[in-house]
C-alpha positions in Angstrom: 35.8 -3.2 -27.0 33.5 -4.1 -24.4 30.9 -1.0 -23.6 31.3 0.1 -20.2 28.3 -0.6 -18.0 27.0 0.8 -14.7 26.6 0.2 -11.0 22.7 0.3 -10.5 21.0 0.9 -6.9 17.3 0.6 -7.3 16.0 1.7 -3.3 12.3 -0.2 -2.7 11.8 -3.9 -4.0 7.7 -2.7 -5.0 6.4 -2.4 -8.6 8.1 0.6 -9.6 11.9 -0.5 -8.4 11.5 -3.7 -10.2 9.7 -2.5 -13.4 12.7 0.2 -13.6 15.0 -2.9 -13.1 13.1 -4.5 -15.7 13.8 -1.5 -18.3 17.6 -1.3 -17.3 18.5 -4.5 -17.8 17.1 -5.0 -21.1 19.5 -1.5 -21.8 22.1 -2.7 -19.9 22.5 -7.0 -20.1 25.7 -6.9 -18.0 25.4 -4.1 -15.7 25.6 -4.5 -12.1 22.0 -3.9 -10.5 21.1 -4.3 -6.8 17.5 -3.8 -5.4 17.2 -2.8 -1.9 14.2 -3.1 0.7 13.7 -2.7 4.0 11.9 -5.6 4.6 13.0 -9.2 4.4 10.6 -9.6 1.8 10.0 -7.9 -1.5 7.6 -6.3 -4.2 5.9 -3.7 -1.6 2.5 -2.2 -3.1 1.9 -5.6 -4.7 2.3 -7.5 -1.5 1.2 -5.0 1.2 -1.0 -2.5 -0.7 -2.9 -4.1 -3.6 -6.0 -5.1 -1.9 -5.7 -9.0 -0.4 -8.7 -10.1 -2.3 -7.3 -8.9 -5.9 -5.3 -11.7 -6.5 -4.9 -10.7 -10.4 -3.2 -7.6 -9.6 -0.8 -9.4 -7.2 0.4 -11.8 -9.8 2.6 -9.4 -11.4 5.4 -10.4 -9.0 6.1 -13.9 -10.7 7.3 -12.0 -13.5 10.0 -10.2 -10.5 10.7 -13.4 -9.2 12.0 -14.3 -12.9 14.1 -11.1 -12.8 15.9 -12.0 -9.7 16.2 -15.4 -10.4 17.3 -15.2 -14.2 18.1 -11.6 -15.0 21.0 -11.4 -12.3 19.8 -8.5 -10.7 20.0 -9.1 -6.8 17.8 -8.6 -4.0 19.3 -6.9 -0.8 16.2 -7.3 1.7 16.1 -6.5 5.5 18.5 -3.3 4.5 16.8 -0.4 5.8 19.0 2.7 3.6 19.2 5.2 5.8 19.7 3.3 9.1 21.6 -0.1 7.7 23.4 1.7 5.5 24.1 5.1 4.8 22.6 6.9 1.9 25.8 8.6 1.4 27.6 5.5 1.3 25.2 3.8 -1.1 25.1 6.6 -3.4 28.6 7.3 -3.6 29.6 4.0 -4.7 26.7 3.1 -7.3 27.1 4.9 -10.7 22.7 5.4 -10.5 20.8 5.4 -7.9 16.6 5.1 -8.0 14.5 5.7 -5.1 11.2 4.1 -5.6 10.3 3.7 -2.0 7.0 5.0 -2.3 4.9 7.0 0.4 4.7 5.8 3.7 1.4 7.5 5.8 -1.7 7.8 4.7 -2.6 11.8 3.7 -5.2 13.1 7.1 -7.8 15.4 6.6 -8.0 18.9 6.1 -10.1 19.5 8.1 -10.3 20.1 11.8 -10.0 17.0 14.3 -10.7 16.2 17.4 -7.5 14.3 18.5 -10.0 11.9 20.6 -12.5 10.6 17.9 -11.6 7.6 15.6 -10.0 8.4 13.1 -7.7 6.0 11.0 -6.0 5.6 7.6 -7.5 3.2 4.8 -3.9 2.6 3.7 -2.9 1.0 7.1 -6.1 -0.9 7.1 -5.4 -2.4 3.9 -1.7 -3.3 4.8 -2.6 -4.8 8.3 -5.0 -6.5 6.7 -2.0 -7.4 4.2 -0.7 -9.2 6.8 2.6 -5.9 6.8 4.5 -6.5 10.1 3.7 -3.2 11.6 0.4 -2.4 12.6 -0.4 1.5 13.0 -3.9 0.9 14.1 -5.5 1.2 17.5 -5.1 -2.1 19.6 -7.0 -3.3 22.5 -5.1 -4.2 26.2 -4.9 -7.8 25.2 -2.7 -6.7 21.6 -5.9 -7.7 19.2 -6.8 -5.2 17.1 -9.8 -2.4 18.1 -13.2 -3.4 16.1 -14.1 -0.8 13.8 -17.9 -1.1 14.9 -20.9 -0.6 13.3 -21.3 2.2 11.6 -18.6 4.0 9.8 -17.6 6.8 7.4 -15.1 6.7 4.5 -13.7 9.8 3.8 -12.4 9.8 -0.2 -14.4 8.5 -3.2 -10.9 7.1 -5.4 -9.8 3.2 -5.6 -8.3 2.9 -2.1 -11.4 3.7 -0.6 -13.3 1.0 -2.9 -11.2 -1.6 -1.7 -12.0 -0.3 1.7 -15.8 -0.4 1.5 -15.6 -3.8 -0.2 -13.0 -5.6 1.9 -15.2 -4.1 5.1 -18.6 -5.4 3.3 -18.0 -8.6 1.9 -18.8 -11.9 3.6 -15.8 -13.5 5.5 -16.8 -16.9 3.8 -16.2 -14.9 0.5 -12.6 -14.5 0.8 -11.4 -18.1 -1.6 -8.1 -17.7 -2.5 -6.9 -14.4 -0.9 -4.1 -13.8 1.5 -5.8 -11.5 3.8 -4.9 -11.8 7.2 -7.7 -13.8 8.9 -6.7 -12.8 12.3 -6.5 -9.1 12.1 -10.0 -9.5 9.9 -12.4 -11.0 11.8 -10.6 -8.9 14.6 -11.5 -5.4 13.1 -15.2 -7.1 12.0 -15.5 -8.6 15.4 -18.9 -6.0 15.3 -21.0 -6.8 12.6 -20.5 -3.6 10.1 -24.6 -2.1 9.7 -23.5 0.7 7.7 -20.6 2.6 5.5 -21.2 6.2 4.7 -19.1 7.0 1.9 -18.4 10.9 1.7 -16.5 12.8 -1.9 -16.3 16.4 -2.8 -16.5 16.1 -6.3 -20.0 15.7 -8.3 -20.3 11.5 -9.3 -19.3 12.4 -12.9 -15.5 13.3 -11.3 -15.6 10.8 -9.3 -12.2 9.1 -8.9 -12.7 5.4 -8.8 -12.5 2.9 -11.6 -15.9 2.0 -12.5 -14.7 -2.1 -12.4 -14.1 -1.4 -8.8 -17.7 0.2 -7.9 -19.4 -2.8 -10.2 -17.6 -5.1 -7.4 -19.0 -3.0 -5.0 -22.5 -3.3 -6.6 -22.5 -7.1 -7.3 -22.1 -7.8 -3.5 -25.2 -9.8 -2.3 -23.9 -8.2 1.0 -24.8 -4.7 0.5 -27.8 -2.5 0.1 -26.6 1.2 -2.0 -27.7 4.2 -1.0 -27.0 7.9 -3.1 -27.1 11.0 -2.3 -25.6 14.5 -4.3 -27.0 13.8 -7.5 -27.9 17.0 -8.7 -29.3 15.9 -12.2 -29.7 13.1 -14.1 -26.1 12.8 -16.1 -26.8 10.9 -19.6 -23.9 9.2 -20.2 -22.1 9.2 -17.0 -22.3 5.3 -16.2 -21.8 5.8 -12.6 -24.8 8.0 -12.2 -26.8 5.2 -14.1 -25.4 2.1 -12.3 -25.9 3.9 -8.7 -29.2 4.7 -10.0 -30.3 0.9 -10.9 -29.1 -0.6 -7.6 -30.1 2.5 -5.4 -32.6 0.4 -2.6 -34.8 2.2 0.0 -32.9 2.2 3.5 -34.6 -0.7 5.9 -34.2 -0.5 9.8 -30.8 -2.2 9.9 -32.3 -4.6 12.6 -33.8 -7.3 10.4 -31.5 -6.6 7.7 -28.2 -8.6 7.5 -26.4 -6.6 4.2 -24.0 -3.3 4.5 -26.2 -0.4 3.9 -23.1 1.8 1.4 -24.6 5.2 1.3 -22.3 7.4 -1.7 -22.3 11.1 -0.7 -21.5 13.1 -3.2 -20.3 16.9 -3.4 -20.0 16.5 0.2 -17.0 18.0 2.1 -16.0 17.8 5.3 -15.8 20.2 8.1 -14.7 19.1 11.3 -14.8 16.0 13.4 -15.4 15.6 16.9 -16.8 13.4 19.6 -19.8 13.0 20.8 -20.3 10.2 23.8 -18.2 6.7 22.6 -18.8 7.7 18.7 -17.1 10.3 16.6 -18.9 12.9 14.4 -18.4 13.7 11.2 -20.0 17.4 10.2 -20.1 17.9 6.2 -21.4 20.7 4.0 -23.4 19.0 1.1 -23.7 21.1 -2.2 -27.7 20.5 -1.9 -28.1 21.6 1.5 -28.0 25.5 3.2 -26.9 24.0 6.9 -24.1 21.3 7.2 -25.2 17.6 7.9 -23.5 15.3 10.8 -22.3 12.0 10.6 -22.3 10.0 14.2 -20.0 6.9 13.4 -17.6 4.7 15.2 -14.9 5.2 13.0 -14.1 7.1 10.2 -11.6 5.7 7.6 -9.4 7.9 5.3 -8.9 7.5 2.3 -7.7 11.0 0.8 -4.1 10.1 -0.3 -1.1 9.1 0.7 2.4 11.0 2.0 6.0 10.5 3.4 6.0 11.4 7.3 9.8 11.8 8.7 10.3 10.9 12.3 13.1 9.7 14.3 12.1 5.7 14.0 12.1 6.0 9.6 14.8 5.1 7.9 15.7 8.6 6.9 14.1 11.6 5.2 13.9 10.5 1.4 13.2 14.7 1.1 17.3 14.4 1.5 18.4 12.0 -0.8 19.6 13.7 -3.9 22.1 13.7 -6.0 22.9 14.6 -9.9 23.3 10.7 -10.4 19.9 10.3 -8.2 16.3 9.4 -9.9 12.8 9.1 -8.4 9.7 7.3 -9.8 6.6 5.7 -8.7 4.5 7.2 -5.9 7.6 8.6 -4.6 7.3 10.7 -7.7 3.8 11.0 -8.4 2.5 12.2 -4.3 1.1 8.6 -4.0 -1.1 8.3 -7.5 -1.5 5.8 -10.1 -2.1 2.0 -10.6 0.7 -0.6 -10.9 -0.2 0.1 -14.7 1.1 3.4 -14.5 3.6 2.8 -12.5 5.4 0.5 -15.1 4.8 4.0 -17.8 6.6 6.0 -15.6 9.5 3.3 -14.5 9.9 3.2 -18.4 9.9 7.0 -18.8 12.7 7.4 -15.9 14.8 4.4 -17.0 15.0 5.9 -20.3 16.2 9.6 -19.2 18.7 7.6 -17.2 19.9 6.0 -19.9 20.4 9.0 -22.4 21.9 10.9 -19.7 24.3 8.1 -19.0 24.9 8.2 -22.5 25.7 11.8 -22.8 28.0 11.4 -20.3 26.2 13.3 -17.9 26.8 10.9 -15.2 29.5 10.0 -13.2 30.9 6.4 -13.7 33.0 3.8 -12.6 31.8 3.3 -9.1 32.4 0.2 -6.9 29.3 -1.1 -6.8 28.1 -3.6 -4.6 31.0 -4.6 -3.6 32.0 -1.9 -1.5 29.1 -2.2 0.8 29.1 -5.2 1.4 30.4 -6.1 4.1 28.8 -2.7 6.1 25.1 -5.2 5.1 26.1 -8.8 5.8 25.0 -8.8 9.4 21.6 -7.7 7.8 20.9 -8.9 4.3 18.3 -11.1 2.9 19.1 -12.2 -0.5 16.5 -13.7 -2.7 17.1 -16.9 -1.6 16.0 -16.3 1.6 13.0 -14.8 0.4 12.1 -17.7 -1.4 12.6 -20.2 1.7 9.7 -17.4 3.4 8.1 -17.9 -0.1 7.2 -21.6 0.1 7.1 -21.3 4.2 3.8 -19.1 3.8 2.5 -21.1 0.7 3.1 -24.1 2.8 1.0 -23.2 5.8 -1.7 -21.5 4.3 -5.3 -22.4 5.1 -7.1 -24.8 2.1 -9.0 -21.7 0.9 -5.9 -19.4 0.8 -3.5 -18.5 -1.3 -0.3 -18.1 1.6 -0.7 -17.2 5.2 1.8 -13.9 5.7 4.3 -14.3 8.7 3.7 -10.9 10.2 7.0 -11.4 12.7 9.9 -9.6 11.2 11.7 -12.1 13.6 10.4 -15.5 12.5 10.5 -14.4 8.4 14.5 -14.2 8.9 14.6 -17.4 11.0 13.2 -19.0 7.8 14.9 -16.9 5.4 18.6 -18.2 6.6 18.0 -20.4 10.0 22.1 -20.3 10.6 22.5 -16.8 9.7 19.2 -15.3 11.9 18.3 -18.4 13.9 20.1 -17.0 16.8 19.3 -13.6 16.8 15.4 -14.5 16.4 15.5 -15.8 19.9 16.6 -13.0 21.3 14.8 -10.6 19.8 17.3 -8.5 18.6 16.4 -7.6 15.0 16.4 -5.0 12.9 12.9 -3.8 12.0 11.2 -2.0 9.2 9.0 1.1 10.5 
């Protein structure tokens, strides 16, 4: 007697939903699982939120590629759950159902700010410069993005704002083998970047950045390292004594053509406003009686990540439950942990699903795919469409880079299926991921 096997939707094609696929498949050789994603194009975080120049991290997808091309676990891309397809449909006719669709705004500050004064998120910097088809970052009249300018503030002390400092501070000749978009790069660094003031609340020895990414950081002939906030010498701490070695006196930033990277430390901040064209950024420093300010052209978040519901989303994920329902990854975890530790928990989850299942805790015997699939045809991207984008971007990309991203939801399902999209593409009328 043949063991009876279930109907598996996996919501969000990034490193979580496929590591969980990963998991239930090896469970489950036979059972039907389909991965979902609002976008033509899969594998999320890893394509659109691991910085571009981090190549390494990125390669974890050709091990995803190798589940949807040998494992039998399909890819349902450009199906935005919630607007495409009902959640209520989708749930109701898969035996499991895993959301892994991550966190979609970057967290804002807690503090008080002036709704006129620069302000953006690191996490849409890093996917626009990602090459991810929507940009949420200011644009000038003519549609190219707003320089940054010269002097700005990051706001967060963890990973996301090392890849910040670094991608904003390292030479654009330096870029060999990345796929950051060019474009939208030398756009945002169209001002030469003098200075990045770099502001945490916690003392250096909490500090919440991997110390490989500050030795990047460090190793830049770029940049010049200021400190600031360290109380007391910290034996032991290696980020107090690598800050200390490379600490340099400030020059007049005329003469000098590196990033001056000043790390505040124990430094919170109080309130931003404006003062003239610049924004200002007031912070109370542990070693200080009177607050400090900050006059910058823009200040960059980095403080976390969160889900913000609006009408144009694809539905509020805060809804989507059910007893045969799971969540993992960011979606989870309120936006923390590495592709590393995303895999631990995708693991953890896929094993409560599976002695729940067991148990007989969950319902069975739904349709599967098969009963909504003709609600996605006029939509879906299967994998090999994704591939035909695949070698499209590998194809055109410039000799010292890896792929050039099409950022035109329009033109990737031109390429992904020419006689299914071709038509559509023309006129414009496509469904698009916000």
């Amino acid at each position: 007697m043949v063991e009876f096997q279930p109907s598996i939707a996996i919501i969000g094609s990034g490193p979580a939903g496929c590591y969980t696929a990963q998991f239930l498949r090896k469970e489950w050789p036979h059972a039907e699982i389909c991965v979902f994603e609002a976008l033509p194009v899969p594998y999320g975080l890893l394509r659109y939120g691991v910085a571009a120049d981090h190549q390494g991290t990125k390669a974890v997808a050709a091990q995803f590629d190798r589940l949807f091309e040998r494992e039998n676990v399909r890819f349902a891309g450009n199906v935005a759950v919630g607007k495409n397809l009902a959640f209520e449909e989708l749930a109701s006719n898969f035996d499991i159902v895993v959301l892994a669709t991550g966190l979609n705004s970057d967290r804002g500050l807690t503090a008080e700010v002036d709704p006129s004064s620069r302000v953006l998120g690191a996490g849409s910097l890093l996917k626009a410069l990602n090459g991810h088809p929507e940009v949420d970052l200011p644009l000038l009249p003519n549609g190219a993005l707003t320089p940054l300018g010269e002097r700005l503030a990051v706001v967060g002390n963890g990973n996301v704002a090392m890849d910040t400092i670094r991608i904003l501070s390292k030479p654009l000749h330096n870029f060999q083998g990345s796929d950051v978009d060019d474009k939208r790069l030398s756009e945002l660094r169209a001002e030469r970047v003098r200075s990045i003031d770099v502001f945490g609340r916690s003392p250096i020895s909490n500090a919440k950045f991997d110390l490989s990414m500050l030795k990047e950081i460090l190793h830049l002939p770029s940049v010049t390292i200021g400190v600031t906030g360290l109380t007391e010498a910290l034996e032991g701490c290696q980020r107090y004594q690598l800050l200390s070695q490379h600490e340099s006196p400030a020059s007049d930033g005329v003469s000098d053509s590196r990033v001056r990277v000043t790390f505040h430390f124990e430094a919170d901040p109080l309130c931003v406003s404006k003062r003239g064209d610049r924004s200002l950024l007031t912070v109370r420093r542990s070693t200080q009686d009177l607050p400090s300010e900050f006059e910058v052209d823009t200040i960059i978040t980095a403080t976390g990540f969160e889900n913000k519901h609006c009408e144009a989303a694809t539905g509020n994920v805060e809804d989507w439950v059910g007893k045969n329902v799971f969540r993992t990854g960011w979606l989870s975890r309120n936006g923390k942990g590495t592709v590393a530790e995303n895999r631990r928990e995708a693991k953890a989850v896929s094993q409560a699903i599976i002695t729940q299942f067991k148990a007989g805790d969950l319902p069975v015997c739904a349709k599967g795919f098969a009963a909504i699939e003709k609600t996605i045809e006029p939509y879906v991207v299967d994998f090999r469409g994704w591939k035909n984008i695949d070698s499209h971007e590998l194809a055109t990309a410039n000799p010292d880079r890896c792929r050039r991203k099409i950022t035109d939801v329009p033109k990737m399902l031109s390429i992904a299926a020419p006689s299914k999209f071709g038509q559509q593409a023309k006129s414009g009328n496509m469904i698009r991921m916000v």
